[in-house]
N, C-alpha and C positions, 0 to 999 in steps of 0.2 A: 432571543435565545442567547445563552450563555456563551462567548468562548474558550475555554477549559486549554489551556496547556499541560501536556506532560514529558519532562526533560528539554520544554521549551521548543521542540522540535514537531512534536506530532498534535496537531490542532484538532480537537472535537467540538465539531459543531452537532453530529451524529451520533448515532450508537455505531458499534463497529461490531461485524461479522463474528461468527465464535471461532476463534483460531487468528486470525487476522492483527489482532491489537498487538499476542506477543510475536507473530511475524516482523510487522512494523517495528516494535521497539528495538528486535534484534537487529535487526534493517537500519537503524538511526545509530545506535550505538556503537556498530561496529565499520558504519561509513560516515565520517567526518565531511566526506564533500555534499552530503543530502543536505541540504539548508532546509526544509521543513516536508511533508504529509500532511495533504490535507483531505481526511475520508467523505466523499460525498454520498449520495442517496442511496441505500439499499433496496434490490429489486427483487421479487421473488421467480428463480429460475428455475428449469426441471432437471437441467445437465452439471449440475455443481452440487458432485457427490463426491465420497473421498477427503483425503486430504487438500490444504489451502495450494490454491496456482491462482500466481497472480501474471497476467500479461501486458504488455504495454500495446497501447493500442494507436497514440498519434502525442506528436511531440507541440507543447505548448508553448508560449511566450517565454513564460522561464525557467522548463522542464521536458517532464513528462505525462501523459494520462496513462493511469491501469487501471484494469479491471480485474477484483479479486473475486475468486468462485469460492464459496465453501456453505456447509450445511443447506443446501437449497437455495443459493442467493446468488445475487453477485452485488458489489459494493465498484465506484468508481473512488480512486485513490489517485491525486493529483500532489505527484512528485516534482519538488521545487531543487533543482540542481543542473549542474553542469556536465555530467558524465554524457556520455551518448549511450543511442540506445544498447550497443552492444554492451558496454562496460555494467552499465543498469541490469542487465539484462544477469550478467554472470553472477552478479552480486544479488537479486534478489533469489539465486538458484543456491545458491548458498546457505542464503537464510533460507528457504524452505526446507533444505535439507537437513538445520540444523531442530528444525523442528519438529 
């Protein structure tokens, strides 16, 4: 499988969720401490209706893990940065709302 950069920060190895890709890109662009996104597997769920929420669910090696809900699914999104979860947490509330 191909690895696809776009603005060198957001890695597709996947397809990504509908609503989600321009969440993330506004998510990258407008925070300079995200070092990279990387969207893992999409699942099909019954509770991810609405607009996109994305939640953080456990902090990794050199991040974060989330899980994004939207049109029926959920997508795991493996956030490469330094913030903690609070700081994460305010900034992806932002970009959802700007969406």
């Amino acid at each position: 499988m191909k690895l696809r950069k776009v603005q060198g920060k957001l890695k597709i190895e996947h397809s990504i969720i509908d609503g989600v890709r321009d969440l993330l890109e506004d998510l990258l662009t407008s925070n300079p401490e995200i070092r990279s996104v990387i969207p893992g597997v999409i699942r099909p769920v019954r509770d991810a209706k609405g607009d996109v929420k994305v939640r953080i669910t456990v902090q990794t090696t050199n991040g974060w893990k989330c899980i994004a809900l939207s049109a029926g699914a959920r997508q795991e999104l493996f956030v490469s940065t330094d913030l903690s979860r609070e700081e994460l947490e305010k900034r992806l509330r932002v970009a959802e709302k700007r969406q």
